[in-house]
Structures are given as structure tokens and as C-alpha cells.
ROVEX-260530 format. One line per field, with one value per residue (C-alpha): residue number from 1; residue in three letters; chain; x, y, z. Coordinates in steps of 0.2 Angstrom, whole numbers, plus 5000, padded with zeros to 4 digits. Layout:
// residues N
i: (NUM_...)
aa: (ALA_...)
ch: (A_...)
xx: (X_...)
yy: (Y_...)
zz: (Z_...)
// end
This chain:
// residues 128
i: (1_2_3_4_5_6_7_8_9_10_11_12_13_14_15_16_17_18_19_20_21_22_23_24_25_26_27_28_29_30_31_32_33_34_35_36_37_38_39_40_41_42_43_44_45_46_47_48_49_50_51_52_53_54_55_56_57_58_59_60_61_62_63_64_65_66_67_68_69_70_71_72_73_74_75_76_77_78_79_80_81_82_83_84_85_86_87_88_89_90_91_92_93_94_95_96_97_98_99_100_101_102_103_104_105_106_107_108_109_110_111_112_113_114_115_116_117_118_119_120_121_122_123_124_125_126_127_128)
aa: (UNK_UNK_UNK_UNK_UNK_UNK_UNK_UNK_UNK_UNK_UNK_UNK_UNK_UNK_UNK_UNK_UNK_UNK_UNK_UNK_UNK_UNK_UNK_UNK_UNK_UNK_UNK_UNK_UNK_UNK_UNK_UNK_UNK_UNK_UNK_UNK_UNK_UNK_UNK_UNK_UNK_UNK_UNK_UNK_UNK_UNK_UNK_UNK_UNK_UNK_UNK_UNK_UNK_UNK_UNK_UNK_UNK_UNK_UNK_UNK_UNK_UNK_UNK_UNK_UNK_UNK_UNK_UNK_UNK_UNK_UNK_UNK_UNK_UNK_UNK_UNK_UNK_UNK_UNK_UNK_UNK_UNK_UNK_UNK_UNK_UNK_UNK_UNK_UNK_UNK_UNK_UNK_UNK_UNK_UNK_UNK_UNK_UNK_UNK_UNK_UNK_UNK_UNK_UNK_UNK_UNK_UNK_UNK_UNK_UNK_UNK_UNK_UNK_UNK_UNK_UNK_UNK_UNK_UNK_UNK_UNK_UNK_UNK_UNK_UNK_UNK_UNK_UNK)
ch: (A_A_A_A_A_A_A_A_A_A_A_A_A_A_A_A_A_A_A_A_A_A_A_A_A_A_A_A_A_A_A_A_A_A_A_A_A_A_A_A_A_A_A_A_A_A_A_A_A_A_A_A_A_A_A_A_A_A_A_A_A_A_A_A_A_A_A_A_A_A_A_A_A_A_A_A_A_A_A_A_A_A_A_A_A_A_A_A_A_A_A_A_A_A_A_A_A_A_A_A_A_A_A_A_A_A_A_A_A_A_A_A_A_A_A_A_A_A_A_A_A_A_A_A_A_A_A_A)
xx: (5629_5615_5614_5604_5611_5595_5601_5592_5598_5605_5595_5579_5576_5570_5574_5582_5592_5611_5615_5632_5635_5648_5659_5649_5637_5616_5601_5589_5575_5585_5600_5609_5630_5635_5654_5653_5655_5673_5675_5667_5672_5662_5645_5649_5650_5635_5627_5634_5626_5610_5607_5615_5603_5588_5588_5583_5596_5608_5626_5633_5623_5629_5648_5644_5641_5659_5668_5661_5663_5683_5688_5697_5696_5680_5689_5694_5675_5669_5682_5678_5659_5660_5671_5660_5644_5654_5660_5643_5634_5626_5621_5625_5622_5607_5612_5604_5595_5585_5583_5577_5566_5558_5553_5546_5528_5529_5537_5524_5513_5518_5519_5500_5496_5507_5497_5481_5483_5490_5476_5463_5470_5470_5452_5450_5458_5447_5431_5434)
yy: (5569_5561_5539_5531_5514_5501_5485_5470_5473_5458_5463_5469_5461_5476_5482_5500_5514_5513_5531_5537_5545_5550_5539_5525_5515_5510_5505_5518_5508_5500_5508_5493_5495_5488_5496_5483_5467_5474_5463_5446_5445_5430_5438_5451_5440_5432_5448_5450_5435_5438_5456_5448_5433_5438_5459_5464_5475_5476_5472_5492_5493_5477_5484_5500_5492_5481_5498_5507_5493_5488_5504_5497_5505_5502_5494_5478_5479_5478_5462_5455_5457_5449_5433_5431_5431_5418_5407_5405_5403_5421_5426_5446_5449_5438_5432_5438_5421_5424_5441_5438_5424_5435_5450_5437_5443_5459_5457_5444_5457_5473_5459_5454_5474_5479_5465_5470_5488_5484_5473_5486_5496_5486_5483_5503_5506_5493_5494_5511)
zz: (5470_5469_5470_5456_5461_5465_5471_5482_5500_5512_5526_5522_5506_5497_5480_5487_5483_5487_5498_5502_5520_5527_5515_5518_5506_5514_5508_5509_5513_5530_5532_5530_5530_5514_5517_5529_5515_5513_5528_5521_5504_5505_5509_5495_5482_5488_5488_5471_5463_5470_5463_5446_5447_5451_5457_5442_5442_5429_5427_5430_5445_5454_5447_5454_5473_5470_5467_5481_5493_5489_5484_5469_5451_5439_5426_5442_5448_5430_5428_5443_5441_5424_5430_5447_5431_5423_5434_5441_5424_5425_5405_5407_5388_5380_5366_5348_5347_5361_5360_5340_5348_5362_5347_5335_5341_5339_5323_5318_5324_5312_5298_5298_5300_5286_5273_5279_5275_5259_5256_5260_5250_5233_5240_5239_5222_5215_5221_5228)
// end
């Protein structure tokens, strides 16, 4: 099975693909041990927190390496994942205001387009 689990690695600072060998998570870019954060829960949530943050990686990939790392069940990583977000101020879902606010100019946009083809086309019909 192929890995389609990006994440920002501790080591080399590189966005990088997680790869399983021999039951065993790495980045692909270092080989960096992330099995290893079992260890230092600490570190893990660090890691955690910084591919939430600023990774640019969403919420299921940052789940994904909790799961993989602990060995616990999905539905504990994604609970885990979610109060580590919380507890640390981490918006995981934007809320509709500011996604309405961050689409206002394209709607704005498709508006001004849609009068000025209707106005062309009264323009055409009477002068036409």
C-alpha cells in the first residue's frame, strides 16, 4: 500500500511524504524515525502542532501520523488530534463567515460579469 501522508518533518524541515518500512514510519526526504515520538509524547505533540499550525497539511494527515505512531485506534487519534487543535487555539474548520468573507471577490466578480452581459444584451435587442 501506497503512503499519501505529507507532513512537515522534525528533522529536516521538509514538507515530505510519510513511508512505512518494515513497520516503521519515515520521511521520505530524510529518513527520519517518526516511530521514534512513541517515546516523547512531548515531541509528538510538538510535531503535532506544528503540521496543524503551519504544515499546511490538513487535520487527517496530522491524525493519520498520531495513529500510526501510538498504535491506538483512529477514532482516539482523531479525538486526540481535535483536543490538542483546541486546547492550543488551532481553527481546524473555518468558520462560514470567513469562508463567505474570503469568496466575496469572486462573487463580486461573477456579479459585475452577469450585469454586463445583460446589459449588452438590452443594448443588442435595441439597437441591434
Amino acid at each position: 500500500m501506497k503512503s499519501t501522508i505529507y507532513l512537515k518533518c522534525p528533522q529536516c524541515r521538509e514538507n515530505g511524504l510519510l513511508i512505512e518500512r518494515q513497520g516503521k514510519y519515515f520521511c521520505a526526504n530524510c529518513m527520519y524515525d517518526y516511530t521514534q515520538l512513541n517515546d516523547d509524547l512531548e515531541k509528538l505533540d510538538e510535531v503535532l502542532l506544528e503540521n496543524l499550525r503551519e504544515g499546511g497539511f490538513d487535520f487527517g494527515f496530522t491524525t493519520a501520523l498520531y495513529e500510526r505512531v501510538t498504535l491506538i485506534p483512529p477514532q482516539e487519534a482523531t479525538e486526540y488530534v481535535k483536543k490538542l487543535a483546541e486546547d492550543n487555539n488551532i481553527e481546524l474548520i473555518p468558520d462560514k463567515g470567513a469562508i463567505l468573507k474570503g469568496s466575496l471577490p469572486v462573487i463580486i466578480f461573477f456579479v459585475v460579469i452577469i450585469v454586463v452581459i445583460i446589459f449588452a444584451s438590452i443594448l443588442v435587442s435595441i439597437y441591434g
